[in-house]
SESETOR-838271 format. One record per residue (C-alpha): residue number from 1; x, y, z. Coordinates in steps of 0.001 Angstrom, whole numbers. Example, Ala and Ser with C-alpha at 12.3 -4.5 7.8 and 13.67 -1.06 7.14 Angstrom:
<sites>
site lumza=1	xx=12300	yy=-4500	zz=7800 $
site lumza=2	xx=13670	yy=-1060	zz=7140 $
</sites>
This chain:
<sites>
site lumza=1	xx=30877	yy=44184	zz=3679 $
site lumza=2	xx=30333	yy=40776	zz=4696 $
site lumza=3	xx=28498	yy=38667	zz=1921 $
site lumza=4	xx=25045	yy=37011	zz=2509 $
site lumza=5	xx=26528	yy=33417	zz=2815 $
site lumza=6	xx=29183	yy=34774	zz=5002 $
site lumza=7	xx=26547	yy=36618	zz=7075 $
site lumza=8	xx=24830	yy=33195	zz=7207 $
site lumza=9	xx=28099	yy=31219	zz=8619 $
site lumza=10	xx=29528	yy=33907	zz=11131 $
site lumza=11	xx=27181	yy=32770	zz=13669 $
site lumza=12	xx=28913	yy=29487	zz=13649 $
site lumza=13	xx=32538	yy=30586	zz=12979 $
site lumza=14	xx=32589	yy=28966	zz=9700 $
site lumza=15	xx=33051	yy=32451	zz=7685 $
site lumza=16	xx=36124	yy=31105	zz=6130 $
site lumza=17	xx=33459	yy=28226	zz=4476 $
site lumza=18	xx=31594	yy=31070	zz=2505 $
site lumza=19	xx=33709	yy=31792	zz=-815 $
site lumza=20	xx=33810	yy=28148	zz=-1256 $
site lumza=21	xx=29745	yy=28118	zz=-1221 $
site lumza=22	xx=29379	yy=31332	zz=-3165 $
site lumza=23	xx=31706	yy=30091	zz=-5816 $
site lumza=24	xx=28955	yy=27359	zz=-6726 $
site lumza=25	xx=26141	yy=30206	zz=-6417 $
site lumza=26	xx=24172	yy=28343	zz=-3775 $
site lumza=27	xx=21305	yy=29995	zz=-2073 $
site lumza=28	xx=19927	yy=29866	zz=1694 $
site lumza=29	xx=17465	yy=27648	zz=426 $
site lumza=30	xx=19629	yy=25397	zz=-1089 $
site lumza=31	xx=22194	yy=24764	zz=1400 $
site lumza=32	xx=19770	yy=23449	zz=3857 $
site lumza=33	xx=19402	yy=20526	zz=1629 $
site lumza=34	xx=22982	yy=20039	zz=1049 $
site lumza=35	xx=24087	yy=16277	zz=1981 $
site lumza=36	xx=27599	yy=15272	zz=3153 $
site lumza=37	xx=28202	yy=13584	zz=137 $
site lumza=38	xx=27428	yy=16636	zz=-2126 $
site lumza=39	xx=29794	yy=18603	zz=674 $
site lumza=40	xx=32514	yy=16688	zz=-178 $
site lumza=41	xx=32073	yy=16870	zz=-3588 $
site lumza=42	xx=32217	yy=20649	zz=-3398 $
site lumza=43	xx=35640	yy=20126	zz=-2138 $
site lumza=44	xx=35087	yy=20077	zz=1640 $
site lumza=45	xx=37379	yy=17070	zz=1933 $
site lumza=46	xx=37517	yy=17579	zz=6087 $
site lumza=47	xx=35031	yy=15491	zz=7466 $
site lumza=48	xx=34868	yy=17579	zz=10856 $
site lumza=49	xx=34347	yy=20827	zz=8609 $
site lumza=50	xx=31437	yy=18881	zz=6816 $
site lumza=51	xx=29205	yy=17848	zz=10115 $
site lumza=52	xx=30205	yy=21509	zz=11335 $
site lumza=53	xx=28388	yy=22587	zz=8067 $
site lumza=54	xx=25523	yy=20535	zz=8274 $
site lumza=55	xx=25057	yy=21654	zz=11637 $
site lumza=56	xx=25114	yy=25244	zz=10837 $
site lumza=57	xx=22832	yy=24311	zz=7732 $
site lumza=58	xx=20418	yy=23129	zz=9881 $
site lumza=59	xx=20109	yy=25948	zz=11793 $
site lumza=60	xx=19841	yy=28576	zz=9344 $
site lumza=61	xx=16089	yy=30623	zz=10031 $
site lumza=62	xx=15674	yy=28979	zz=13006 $
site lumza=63	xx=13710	yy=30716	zz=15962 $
site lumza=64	xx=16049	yy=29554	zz=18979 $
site lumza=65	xx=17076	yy=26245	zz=18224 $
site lumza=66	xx=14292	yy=25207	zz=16087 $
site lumza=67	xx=13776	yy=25705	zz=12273 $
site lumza=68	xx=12305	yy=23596	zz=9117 $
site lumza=69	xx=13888	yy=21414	zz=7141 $
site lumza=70	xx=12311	yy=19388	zz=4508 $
site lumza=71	xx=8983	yy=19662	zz=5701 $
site lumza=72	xx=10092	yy=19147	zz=9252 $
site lumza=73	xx=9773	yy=21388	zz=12015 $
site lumza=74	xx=12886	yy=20246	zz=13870 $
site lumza=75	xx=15080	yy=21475	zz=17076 $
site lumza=76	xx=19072	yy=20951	zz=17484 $
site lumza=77	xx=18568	yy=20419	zz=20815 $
site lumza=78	xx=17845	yy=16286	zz=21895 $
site lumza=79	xx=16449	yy=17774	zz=25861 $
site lumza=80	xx=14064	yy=19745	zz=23696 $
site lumza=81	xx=12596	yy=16835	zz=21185 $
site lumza=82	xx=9210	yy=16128	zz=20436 $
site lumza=83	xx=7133	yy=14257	zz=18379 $
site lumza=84	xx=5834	yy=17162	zz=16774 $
site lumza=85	xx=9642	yy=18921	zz=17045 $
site lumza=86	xx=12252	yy=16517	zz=16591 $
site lumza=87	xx=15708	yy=16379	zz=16996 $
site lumza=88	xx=17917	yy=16295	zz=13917 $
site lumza=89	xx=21484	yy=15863	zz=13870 $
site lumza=90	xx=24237	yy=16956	zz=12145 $
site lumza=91	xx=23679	yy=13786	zz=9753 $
site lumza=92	xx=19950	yy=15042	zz=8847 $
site lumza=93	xx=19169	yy=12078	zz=11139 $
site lumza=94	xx=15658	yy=12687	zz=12612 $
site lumza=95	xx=14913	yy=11471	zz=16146 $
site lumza=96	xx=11444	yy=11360	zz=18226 $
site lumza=97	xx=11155	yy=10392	zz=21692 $
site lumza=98	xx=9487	yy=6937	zz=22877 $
site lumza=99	xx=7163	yy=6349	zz=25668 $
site lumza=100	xx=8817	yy=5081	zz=29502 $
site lumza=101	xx=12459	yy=6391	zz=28447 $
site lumza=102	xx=14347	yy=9328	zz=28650 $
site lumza=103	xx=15883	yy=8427	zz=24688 $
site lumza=104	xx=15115	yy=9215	zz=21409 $
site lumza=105	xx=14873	yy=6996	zz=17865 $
site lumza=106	xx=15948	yy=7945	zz=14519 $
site lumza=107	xx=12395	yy=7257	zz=12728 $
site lumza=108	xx=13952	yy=4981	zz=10078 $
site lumza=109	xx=16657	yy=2383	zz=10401 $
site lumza=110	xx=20347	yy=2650	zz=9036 $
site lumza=111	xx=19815	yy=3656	zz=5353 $
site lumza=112	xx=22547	yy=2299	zz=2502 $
site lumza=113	xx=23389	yy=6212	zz=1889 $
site lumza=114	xx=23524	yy=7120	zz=5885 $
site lumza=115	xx=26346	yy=4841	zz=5883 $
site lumza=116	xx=28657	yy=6148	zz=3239 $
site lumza=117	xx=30535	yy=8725	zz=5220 $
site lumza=118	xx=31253	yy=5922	zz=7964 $
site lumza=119	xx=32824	yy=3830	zz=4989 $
site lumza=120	xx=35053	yy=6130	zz=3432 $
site lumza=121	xx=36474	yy=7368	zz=6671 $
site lumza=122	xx=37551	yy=4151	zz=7843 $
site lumza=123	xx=38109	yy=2231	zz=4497 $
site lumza=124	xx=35185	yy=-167	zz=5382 $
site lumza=125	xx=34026	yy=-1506	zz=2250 $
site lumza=126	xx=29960	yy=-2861	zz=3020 $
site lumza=127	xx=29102	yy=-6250	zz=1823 $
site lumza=128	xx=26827	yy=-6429	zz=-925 $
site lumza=129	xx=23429	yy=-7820	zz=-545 $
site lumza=130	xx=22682	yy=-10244	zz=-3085 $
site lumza=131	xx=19525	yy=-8475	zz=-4451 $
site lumza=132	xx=19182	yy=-4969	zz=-5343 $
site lumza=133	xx=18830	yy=-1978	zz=-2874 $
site lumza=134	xx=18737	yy=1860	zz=-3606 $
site lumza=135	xx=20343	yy=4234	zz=-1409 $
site lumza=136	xx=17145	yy=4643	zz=519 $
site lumza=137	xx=16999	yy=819	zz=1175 $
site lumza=138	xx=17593	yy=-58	zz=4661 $
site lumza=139	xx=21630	yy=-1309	zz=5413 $
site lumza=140	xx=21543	yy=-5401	zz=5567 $
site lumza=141	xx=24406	yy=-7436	zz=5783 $
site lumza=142	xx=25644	yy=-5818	zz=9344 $
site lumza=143	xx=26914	yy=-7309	zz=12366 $
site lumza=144	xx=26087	yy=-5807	zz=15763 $
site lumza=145	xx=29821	yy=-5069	zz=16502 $
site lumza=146	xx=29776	yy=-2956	zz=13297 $
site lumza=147	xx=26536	yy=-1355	zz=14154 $
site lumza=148	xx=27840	yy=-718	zz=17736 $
site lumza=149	xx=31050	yy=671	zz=15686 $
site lumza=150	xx=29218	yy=3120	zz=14077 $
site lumza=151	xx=27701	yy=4905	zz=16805 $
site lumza=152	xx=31075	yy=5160	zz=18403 $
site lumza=153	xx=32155	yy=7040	zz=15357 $
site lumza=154	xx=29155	yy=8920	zz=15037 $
site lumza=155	xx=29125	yy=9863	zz=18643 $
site lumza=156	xx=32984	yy=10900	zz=18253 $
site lumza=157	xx=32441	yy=12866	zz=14976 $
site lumza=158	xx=29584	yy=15535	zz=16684 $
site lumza=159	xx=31303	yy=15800	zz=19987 $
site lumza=160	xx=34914	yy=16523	zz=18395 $
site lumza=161	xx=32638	yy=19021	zz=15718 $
site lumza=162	xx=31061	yy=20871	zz=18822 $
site lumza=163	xx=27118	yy=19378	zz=17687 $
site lumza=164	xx=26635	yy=17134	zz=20061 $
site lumza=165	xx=27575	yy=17624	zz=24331 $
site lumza=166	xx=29585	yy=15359	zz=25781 $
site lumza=167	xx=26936	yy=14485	zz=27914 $
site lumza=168	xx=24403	yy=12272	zz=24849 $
site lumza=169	xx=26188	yy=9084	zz=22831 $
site lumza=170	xx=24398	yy=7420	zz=19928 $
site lumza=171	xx=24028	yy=3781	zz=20579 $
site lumza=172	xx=21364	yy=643	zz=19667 $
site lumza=173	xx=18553	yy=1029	zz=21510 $
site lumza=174	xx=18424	yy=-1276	zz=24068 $
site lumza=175	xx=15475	yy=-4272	zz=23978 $
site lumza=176	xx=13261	yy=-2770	zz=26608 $
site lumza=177	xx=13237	yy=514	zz=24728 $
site lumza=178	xx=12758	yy=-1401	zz=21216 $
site lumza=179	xx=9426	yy=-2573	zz=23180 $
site lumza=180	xx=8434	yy=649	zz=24354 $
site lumza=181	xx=8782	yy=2552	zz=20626 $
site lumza=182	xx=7170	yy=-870	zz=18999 $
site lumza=183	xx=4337	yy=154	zz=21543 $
site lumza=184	xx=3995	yy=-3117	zz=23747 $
site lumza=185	xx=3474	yy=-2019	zz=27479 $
site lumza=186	xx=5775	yy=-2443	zz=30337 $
site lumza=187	xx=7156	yy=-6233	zz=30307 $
site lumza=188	xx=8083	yy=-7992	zz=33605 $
site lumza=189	xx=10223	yy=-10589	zz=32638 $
site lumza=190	xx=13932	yy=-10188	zz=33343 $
site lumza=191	xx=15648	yy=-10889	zz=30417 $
site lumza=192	xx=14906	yy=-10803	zz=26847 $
site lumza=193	xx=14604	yy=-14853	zz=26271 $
site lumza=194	xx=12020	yy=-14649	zz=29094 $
site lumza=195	xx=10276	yy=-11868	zz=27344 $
site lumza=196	xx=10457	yy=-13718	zz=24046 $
site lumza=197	xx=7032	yy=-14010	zz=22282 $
site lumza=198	xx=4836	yy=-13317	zz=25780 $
site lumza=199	xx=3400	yy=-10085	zz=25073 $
site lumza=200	xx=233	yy=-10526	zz=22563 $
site lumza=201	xx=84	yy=-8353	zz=19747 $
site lumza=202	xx=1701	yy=-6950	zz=16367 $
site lumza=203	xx=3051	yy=-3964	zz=14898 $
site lumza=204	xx=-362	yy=-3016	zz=12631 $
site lumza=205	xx=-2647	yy=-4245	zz=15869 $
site lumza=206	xx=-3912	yy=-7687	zz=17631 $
site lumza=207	xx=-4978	yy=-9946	zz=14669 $
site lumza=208	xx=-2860	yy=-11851	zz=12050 $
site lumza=209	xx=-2454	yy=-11962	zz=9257 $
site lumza=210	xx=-1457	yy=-8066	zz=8542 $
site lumza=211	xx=-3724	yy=-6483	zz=6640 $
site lumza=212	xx=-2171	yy=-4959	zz=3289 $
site lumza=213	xx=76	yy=-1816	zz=3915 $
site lumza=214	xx=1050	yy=-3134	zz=7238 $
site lumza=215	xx=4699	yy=-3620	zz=6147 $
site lumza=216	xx=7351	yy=-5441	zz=4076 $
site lumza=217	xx=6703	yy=-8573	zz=4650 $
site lumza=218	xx=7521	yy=-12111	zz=2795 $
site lumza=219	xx=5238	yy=-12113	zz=-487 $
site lumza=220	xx=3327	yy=-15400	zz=482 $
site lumza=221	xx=1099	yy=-12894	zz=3176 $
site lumza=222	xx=583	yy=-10627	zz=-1 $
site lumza=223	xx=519	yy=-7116	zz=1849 $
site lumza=224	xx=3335	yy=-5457	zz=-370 $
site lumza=225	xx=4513	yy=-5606	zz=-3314 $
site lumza=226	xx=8562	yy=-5397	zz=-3243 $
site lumza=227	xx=10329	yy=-8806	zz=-3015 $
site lumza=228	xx=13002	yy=-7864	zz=-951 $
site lumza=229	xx=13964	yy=-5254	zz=1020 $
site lumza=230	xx=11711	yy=-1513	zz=292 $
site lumza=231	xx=12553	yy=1529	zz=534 $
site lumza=232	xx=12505	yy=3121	zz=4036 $
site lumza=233	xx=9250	yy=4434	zz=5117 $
site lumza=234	xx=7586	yy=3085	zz=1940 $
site lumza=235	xx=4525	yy=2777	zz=4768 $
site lumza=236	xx=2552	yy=4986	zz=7130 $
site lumza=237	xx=4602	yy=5124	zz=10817 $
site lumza=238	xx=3354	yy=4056	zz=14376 $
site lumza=239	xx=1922	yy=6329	zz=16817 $
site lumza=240	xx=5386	yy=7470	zz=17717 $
site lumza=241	xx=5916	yy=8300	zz=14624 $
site lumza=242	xx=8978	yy=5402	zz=13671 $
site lumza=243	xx=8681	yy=4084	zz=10637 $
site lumza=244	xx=9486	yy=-171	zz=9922 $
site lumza=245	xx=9126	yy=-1236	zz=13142 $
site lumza=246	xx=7684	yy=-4430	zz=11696 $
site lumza=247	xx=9377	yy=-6209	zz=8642 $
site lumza=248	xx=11730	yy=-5400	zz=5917 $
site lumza=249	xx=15050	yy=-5941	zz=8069 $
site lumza=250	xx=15311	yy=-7212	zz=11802 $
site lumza=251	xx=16775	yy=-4844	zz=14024 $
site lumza=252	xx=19684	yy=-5395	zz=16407 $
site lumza=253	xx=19687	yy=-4379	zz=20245 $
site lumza=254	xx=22236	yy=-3730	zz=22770 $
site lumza=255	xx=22192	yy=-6748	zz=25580 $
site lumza=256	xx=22206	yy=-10185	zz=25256 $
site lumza=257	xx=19364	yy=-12522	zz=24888 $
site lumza=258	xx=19885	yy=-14164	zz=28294 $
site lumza=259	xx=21787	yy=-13801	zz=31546 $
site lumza=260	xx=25852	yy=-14494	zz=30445 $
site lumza=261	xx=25159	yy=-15012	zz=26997 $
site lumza=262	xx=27184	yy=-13372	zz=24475 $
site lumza=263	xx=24313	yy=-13632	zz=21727 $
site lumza=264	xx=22686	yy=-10499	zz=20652 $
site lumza=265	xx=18964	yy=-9707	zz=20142 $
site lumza=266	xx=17170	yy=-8698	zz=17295 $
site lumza=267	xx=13759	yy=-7126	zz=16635 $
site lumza=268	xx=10933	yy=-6835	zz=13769 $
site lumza=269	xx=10847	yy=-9299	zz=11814 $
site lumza=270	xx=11902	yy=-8754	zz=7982 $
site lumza=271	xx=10617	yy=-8321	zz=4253 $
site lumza=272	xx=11661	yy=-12901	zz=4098 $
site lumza=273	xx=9257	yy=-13340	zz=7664 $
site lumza=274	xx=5532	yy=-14972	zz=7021 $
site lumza=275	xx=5356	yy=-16959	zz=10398 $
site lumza=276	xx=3301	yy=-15484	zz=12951 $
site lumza=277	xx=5668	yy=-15903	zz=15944 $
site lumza=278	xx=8435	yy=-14289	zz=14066 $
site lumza=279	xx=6304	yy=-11092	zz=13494 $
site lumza=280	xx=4535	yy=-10698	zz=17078 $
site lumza=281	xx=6004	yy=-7454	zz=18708 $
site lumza=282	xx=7207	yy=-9007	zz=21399 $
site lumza=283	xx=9565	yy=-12164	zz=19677 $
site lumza=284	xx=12911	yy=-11858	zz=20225 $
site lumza=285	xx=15420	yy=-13053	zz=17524 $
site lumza=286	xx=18843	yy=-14292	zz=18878 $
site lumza=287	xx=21895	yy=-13957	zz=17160 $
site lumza=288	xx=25772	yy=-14003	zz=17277 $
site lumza=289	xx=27425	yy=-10461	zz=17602 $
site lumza=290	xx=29622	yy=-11009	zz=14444 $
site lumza=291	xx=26516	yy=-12389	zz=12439 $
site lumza=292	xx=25502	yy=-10473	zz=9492 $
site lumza=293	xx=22659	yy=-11714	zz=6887 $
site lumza=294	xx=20796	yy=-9982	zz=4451 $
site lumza=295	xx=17825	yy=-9189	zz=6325 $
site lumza=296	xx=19657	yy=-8117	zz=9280 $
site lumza=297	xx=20242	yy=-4054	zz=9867 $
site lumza=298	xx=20112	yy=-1487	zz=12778 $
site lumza=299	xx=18981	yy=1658	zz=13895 $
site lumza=300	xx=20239	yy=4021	zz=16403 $
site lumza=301	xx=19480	yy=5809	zz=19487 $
site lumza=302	xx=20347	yy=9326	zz=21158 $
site lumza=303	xx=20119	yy=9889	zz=25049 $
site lumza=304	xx=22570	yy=10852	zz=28084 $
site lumza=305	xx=25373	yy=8539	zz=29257 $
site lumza=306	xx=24444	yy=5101	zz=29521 $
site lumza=307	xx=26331	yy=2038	zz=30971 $
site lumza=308	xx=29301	yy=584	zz=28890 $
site lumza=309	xx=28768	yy=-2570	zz=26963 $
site lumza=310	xx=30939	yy=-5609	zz=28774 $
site lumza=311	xx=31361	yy=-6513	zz=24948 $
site lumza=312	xx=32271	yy=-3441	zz=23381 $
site lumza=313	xx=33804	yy=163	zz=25349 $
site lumza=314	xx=33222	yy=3647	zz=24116 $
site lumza=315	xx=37040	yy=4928	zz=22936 $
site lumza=316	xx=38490	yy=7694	zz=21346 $
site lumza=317	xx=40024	yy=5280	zz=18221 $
site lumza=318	xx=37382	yy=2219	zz=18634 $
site lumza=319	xx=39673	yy=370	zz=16131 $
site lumza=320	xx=42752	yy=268	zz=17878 $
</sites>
């Protein structure tokens, strides 16, 4: 007779995962909070085996393909998301759809810890930032061809597991979209140097300064109280329910500032930002794609097949 864990995994073919499990006497209840790090250290050294896990994890007493995780009603589906059901990946990455577009945002940027597994894969060691950060700090010190880098692999790990169809890729959100989840309206301008700074308005509402609680912002505007970075969602989230849309690290996009330029945008302002220009919605930052600083992160998208990047391709071995 099949044992409860292995009764759990048979659904998802990973039966062969259960003496493994049992021999740490884990319970239903505790392997849907299992991380990959704690997977590995359990011995599941495969990484493919580990977001097939998750996956399954994730699923466990779900109705369909939703279930509740952490508090979270959630769905494993992205065509199905909602803001009151969102999607969550394999990665415990939770995603919400924005207004305009047929794409979803994780609700926090890149954490430190949601880039570990990327690191030890590929023997990327991250730079340190030169004050202190906890795992659930936001990731500085990133270029955009990194961050583009990681979705790749991220994309590549759940399709080659079986999570994620062939038909959705993780990638930065592109600058229009950043807009639309920031909750600006529909911006004419072509490009984002002509949208730069045109649209009125700021992440908490219309007037400046922010009132306290609006974010992590520099100290001199006095509405928080960590000096640097803070931990993600250390403040309420917009009506789309994203969290740090405004301050404590800028946020690349996908296309360039302008017509043929190679520079990169970036949006949100950051936890060093007191200027009023830099924190309107609707200012565009402008940076080099192999630029990193320590107020500088990402966070990523899920929808259906979008265009290639004339500055980076999807591949199967993005390295090579």
């Amino acid at each position: 007779m099949p044992s409860k864990i292995e009764s759990l995994l048979a659904p998802f073919g990973l039966e062969a995962c259960a003496p493994a499990l049992e021999a740490c006497a884990l319970e239903k209840e505790t392997l849907i909070t299992l991380t990959d790090a704690e997977l590995q250290g359990l011995g599941f050294t495969d990484s493919n085996t580990r977001i097939q896990l998750l996956a399954a994890f994730s699923s466990i007493s779900r109705d369909s393909s939703q279930g509740t995780v952490e508090g979270w009603h959630t769905t494993s589906d992205p065509t199905a998301a909602t803001l009151e059901v969102p999607f969550m990946n394999a990665f415990n990455m939770i995603f919400v759809p924005i207004p305009r577009y047929k794409t979803l945002f994780s609700i926090i940027p890149m954490r430190v810890c949601d880039y570990t597994s990327f690191c030890e894969e590929n023997g990327v060691k991250p730079r340190p930032s030169d004050f202190p950060q906890g795992e659930d700090h936001p990731l500085v010190n990133i270029t955009w061809s990194e961050a583009t880098r990681f979705c790749e692999w991220i994309t590549i790990k759940e399709q080659e597991a079986g999570v994620l169809s062939s038909d959705y890729q993780y990638r930065l959100p592109t600058d229009a979209e950043w807009s639309a989840a920031v909750g600006l309206p529909n911006e004419p301008q072509g490009t984002p140097k002509a949208r730069s700074g045109k649209a009125a308005g700021y992440p908490w509402g219309n007037a400046f300064p922010p009132p306290r609680g609006a974010g992590n912002y520099h100290a001199l505007l006095k509405v928080d109280d960590f000096p640097e970075t803070s931990p993600v969602a250390s403040f309420p989230p917009n009506a789309m329910g994203l969290y740090d849309l405004g301050g404590n690290v800028w946020e690349w996009c996908r296309e360039p500032f302008d017509s043929g330029s190679e520079l990169r945008v970036a949006r949100g302002a950051s936890c060093f930002n007191d200027g009023e220009d830099f924190l309107r919605s609707s200012y565009r930052e402008r940076l080099a794609h192999n630029k990193f600083r320590n107020n500088i992160g990402f966070r990523i998208a899920v929808s259906g097949k979008f265009s290639k990047d004339p500055l980076h391709r999807l591949t199967r071995n993005p390295w090579a």
